[in-house]
N, C-alpha and C positions, 0 to 999 in steps of 0.2 A: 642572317642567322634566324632560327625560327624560335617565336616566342613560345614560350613554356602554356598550356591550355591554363586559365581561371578556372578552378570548380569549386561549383556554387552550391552548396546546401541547404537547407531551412530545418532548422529542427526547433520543436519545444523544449523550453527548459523549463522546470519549478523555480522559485528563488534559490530556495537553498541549494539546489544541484546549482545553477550558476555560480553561485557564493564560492562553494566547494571546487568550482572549476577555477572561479581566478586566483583560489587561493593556492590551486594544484599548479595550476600554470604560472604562477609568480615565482613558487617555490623552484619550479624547474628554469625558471628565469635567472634564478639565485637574489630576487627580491623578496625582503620580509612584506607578507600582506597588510602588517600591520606599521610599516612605513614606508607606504607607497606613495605619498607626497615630499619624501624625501629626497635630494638630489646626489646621486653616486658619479665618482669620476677615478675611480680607483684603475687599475692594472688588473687584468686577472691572467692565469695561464690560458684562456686563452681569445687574449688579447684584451683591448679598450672597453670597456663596458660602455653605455649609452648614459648620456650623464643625466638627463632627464626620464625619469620613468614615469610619472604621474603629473595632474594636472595641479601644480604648488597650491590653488584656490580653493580645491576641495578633497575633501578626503575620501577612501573608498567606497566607505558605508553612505556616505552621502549619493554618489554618483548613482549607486544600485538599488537604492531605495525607491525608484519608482518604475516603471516598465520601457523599455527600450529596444534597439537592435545591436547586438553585439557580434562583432565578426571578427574570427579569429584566422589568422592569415599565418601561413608559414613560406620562408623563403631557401631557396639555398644559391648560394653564387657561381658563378663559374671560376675555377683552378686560378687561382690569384689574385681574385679580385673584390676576395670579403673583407678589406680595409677600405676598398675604396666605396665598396657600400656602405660602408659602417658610417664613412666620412660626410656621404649622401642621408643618411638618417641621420645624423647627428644635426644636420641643417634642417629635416624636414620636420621632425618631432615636437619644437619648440611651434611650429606653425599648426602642425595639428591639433596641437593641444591648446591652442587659444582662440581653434575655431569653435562662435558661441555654440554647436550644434553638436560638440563633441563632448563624451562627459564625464569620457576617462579612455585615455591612452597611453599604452606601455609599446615599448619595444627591449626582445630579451635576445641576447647573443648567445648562441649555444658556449657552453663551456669547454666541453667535450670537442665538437666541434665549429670551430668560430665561421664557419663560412655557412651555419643554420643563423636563421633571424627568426623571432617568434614576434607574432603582433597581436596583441589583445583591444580590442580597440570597442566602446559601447557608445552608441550615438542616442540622441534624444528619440530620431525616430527614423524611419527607410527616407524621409525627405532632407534630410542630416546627413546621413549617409550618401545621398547622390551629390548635393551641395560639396561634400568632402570632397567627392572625385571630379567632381566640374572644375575645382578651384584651381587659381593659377598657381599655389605653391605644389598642388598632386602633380598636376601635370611637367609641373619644369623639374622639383625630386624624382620623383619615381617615374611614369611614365617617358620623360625623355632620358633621366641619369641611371637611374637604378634599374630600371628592367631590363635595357641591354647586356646585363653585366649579372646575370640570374641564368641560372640553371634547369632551376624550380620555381615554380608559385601556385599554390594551393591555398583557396579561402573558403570560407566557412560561416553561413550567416546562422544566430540563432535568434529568437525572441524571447526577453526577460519575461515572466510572467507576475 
């Protein structure tokens, strides 16, 4: 089966147009910006929500308070099989977010439709960011479990300013 292409962007952002983005993209997450170190494990229509959103250590405004690379990733699954991703992020999420290099990572379930994943993801710096995907929990979640099982995958790098 042929994988879905990576596309890759660079764009500036101001602070506040970031700010303004994670607080857009949390809300379409259906997480409050202002309790993203919060832990959810709720039911939704539609389906499991991810029970970790944020890094429990620090809080939003902390993580974005200084300059970074932020890459925001959207996924979609193929016909049956966005539990079994869900089930895949639920394992990998807690690994991301305790790599020292990350400095706030979310993942959000579509509502509407549960077989979208949204990934918010800001790293200390683009050597963070490669460190991520070197690591042996990327490679054993995603890259061996979760990609096969994708329809879609679209990323998106920007830089905090």
């Amino acid at each position: 089966m042929k994988r879905s292409e990576v596309t890759t962007t660079t764009m500036m952002l101001t602070r506040r147009s970031a700010i303004g983005s994670l607080a857009a993209i949390m809300t379409i997450a259906g997480v409050s910006p202002w309790a993203g170190s919060q832990a959810r494990s709720e039911q939704s229509n539609g389906g499991r929500h991810m029970k970790h959103y944020a890094m429990s250590t620090r809080t939003i405004s902390d993580a974005i308070n200084t300059a970074g690379l932020l890459v925001v990733a959207q996924w979609e699954a193929k016909e049956g099989q966005a539990d079994k991703v869900a089930q895949i992020l639920d394992g990998f999420l807690p690994e991301a977010q305790k790599d020292p290099g990350t400095k706030l990572f979310l993942i959000g379930r579509g509502k509407d439709n549960p077989a979208q994943f949204l990934f918010y993801e800001l790293f200390q710096d683009e050597a963070a960011f490669k460190a991520h995907a070197e690591s042996a929990y990327f490679k054993t979640y995603i890259a061996e479990q979760a990609l096969p099982l994708l329809a879609k995958r679209e990323r998106t790098q920007y830089t905090l300013l």
